[in-house]
C-alpha positions in Angstrom: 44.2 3.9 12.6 42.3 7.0 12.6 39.2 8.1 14.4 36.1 6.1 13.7 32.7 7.6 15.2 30.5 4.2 16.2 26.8 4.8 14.6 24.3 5.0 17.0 21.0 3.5 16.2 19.1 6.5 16.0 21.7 8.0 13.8 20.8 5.0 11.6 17.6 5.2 11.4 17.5 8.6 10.5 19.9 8.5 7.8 17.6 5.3 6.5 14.1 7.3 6.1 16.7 10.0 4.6 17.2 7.9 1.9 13.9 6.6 2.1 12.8 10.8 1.2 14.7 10.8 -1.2 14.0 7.4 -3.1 10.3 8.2 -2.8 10.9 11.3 -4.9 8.9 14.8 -4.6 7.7 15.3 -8.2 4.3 15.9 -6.4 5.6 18.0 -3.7 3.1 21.0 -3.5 -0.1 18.4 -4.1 -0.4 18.5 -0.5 -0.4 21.5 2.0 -0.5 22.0 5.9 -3.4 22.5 8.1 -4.4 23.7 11.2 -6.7 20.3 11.3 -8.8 17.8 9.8 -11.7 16.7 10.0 -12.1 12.9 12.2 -14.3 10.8 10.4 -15.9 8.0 12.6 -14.4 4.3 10.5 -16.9 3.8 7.8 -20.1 1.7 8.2 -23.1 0.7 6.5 -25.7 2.9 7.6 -28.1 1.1 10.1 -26.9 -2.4 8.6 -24.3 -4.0 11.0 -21.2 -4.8 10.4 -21.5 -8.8 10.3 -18.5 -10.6 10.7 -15.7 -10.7 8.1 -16.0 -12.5 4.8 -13.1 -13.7 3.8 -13.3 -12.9 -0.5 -9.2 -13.5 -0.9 -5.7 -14.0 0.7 -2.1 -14.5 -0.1 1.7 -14.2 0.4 3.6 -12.5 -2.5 7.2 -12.3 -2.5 10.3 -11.5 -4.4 11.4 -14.1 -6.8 15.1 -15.1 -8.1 15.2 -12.2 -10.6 13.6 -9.1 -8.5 16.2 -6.6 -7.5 14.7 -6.0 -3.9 15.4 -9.7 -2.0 13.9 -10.8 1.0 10.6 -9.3 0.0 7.5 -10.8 2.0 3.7 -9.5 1.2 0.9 -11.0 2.8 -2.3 -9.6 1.8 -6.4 -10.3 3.3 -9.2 -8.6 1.0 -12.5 -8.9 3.4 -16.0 -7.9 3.2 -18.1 -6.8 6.0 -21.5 -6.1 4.7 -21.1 -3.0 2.3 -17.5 -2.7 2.9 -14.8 -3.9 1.1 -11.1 -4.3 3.8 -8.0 -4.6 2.4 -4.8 -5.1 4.8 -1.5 -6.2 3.6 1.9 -6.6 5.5 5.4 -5.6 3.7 7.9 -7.2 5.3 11.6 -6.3 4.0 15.2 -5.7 6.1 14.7 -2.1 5.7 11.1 -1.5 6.5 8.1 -2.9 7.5 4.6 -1.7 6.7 1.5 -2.1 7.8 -1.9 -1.1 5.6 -5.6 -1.0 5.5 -7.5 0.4 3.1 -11.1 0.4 3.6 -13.3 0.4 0.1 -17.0 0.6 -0.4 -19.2 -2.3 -2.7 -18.0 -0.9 -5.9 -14.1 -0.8 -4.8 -13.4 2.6 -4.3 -11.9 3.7 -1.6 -12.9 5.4 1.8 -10.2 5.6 4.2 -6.8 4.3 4.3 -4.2 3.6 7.3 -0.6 2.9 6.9 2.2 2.5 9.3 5.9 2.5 8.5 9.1 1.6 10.7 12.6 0.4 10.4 12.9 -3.0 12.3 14.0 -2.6 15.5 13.8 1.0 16.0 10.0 1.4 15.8 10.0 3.7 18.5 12.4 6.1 16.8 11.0 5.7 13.2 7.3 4.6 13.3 5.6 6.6 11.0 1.5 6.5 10.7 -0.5 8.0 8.7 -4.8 8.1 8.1 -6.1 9.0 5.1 -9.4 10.4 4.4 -11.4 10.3 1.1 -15.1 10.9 2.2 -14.4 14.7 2.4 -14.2 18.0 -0.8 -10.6 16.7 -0.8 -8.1 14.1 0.4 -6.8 14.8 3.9 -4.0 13.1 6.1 -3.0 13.2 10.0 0.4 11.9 10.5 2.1 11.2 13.6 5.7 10.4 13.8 8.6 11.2 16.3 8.2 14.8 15.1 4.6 14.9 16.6 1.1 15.1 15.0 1.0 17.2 12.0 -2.4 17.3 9.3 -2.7 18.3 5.6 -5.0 18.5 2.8 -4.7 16.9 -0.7 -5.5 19.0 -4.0 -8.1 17.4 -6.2 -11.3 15.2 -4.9 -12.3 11.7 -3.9 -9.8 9.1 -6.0 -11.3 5.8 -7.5 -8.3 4.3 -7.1 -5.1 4.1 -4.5 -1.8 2.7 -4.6 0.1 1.5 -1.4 3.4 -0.2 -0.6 3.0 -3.7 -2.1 1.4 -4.9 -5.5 -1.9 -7.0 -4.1 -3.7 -3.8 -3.4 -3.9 -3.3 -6.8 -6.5 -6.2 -7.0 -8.7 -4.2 -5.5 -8.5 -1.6 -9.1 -8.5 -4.1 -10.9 -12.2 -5.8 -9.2 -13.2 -1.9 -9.7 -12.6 -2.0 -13.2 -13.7 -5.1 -14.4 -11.7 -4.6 -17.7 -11.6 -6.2 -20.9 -8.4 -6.8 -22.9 -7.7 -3.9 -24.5 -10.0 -1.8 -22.2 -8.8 1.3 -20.0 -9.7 2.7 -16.8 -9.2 6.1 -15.6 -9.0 8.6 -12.5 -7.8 10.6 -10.0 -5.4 8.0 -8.3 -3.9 8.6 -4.7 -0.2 7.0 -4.0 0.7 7.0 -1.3 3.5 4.4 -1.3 6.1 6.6 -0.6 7.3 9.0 2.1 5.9 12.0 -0.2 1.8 10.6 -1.7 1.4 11.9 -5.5 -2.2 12.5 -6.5 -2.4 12.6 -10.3 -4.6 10.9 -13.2 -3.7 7.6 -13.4 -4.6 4.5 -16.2 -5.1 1.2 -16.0 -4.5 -0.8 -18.6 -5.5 -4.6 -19.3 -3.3 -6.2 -21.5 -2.9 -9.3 -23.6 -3.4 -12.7 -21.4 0.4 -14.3 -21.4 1.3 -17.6 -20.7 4.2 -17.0 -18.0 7.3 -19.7 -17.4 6.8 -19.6 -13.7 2.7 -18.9 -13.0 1.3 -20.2 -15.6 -1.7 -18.4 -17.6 -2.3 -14.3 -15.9 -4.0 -11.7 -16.8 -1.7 -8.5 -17.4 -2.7 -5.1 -16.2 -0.3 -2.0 -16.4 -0.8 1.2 -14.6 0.7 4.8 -15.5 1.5 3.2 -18.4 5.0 1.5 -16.6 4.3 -0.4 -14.4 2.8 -4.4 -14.9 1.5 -6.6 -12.3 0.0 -10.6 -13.3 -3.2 -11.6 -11.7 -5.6 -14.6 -11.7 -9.1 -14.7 -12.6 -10.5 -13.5 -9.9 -8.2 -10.4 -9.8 -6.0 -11.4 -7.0 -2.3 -10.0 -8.1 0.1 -13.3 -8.4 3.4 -11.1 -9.4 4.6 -9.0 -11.3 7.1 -7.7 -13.9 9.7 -7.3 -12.0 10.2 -10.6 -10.3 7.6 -10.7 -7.5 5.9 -14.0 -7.4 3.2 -15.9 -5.6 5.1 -17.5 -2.4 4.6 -21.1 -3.4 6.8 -20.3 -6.8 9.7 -19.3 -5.1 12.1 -22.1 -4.3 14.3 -20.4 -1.5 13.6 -20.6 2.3 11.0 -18.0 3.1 12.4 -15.7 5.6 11.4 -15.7 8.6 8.6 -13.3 10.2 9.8 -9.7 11.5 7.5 -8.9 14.6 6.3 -5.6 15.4 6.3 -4.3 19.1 2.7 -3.3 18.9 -0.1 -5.1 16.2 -1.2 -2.6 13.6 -4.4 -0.4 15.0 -6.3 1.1 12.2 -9.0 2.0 13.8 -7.2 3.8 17.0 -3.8 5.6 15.2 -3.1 8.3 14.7 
């Protein structure tokens, strides 16, 4: 036999968030440029009003469904309010990645600040990847730190009324925002930041005809950039979507089991 070089693990990983780059696209490349620095915000608040413990407004496990491409899928999503604020973590869990968000909104749902952490499972320390955005300034503005070090950049356009992060239930929280009507539209500067390269662009989104589906039952049907479709209840909570994600409970197969983290997420102290 000939020659066969053994993979290390941080070989691995780095050919993983390779293809990660490259799945993510870079349409939106040059939307985003590096600084020296940006400004630190102190985490949003209410003025003089405390922040009162949480109120938990809504709370699920999403997950992919017999028919979704992506298996082994796990969401589990927490929408909170704490006085004026409006806090919405979810947890991806999948083989390849897991990621941790927050997204921190104010009364009316749009967004203030957002924190998302990425990493491979079981090579966090070689691939964790954490990024805090900022939306309270002129423009958009990340820090990222990663095993490359701490690096900062600056977002073209202004504040966005709506984001979209790794997972469908954060969506919801557009969908609260908009308060739409069949038929009705809502528009704006949207920040995406699902992949490893965030897109800032005009975005839509659309609510659609009610449907009856086989597996949920009656939804309400929202697109956005006119492609992609996600179900939700009546309250706006996101229960799956077109592609094959479901609401836990609907999916017949043994749930997989949890994939810890080394450290919990920390929003509030990372970057």
């Amino acid at each position: 036999m000939g020659n066969r070089r053994k993979s290390s693990p941080r070989f691995a990983s780095l050919l993983l968030l390779a293809w990660l780059v490259a799945s993510g696209g870079c349409e939106s490349c040059l939307k985003r440029k590096p600084i020296a620095t940006v400004p630190r915000l102190a985490y949003p608040s209410c003025g003089d009003e405390p922040l009162r413990a949480s109120e938990e407004l809504a709370s699920g496990v999403l997950r992919s469904g017999p028919d979704m491409r992506e298996q082994g899928v796990v969401e589990r999503y927490t929408l909170t309010q704490r006085a004026c604020l409006r806090i919405f973590t979810v947890r991806q869990e999948w083989s390849r990645q897991v990621t941790d968000v927050e997204v921190v909104y104010d009364e009316h749902y749009r967004p203030l600040r957002a924190w998302k952490r990425m990493a491979v499972p079981g090579f966090e320390q070689s691939t964790e990847d954490i990024r805090l955005y900022e939306f309270r300034g002129a423009h958009p503005t990340m820090v990222r730190r990663s095993s490359d070090g701490v690096e900062s950049y600056q977002f073209e356009g202004g504040a966005p009324v709506a984001v979209v992060a790794p997972g469908r239930s954060l969506i919801g929280a557009w969908i609260r925002a908009g308060a739409l009507e069949v038929g009705e539209v809502a528009r704006g500067p949207v920040f995406d930041f699902r992949g490893l390269i965030e897109r800032v662009e005009d975005g839509q989104l659309r609510r659609d005809a009610d449907r009856q589906d086989a597996t949920l039952g009656a939804v309400r049907v929202y697109t956005f950039y006119g492609r992609e479709t996600v179900f939700a209840d009546a309250h706006g909570d996101v229960v799956g979507d077109l592609a094959g994600l479901l609401e836990a409970s609907q999916v017949p197969s043994p749930m997989p089991p949890r994939i810890p983290s080394s450290t919990p997420p920390d929003p509030i102290g990372t970057p």
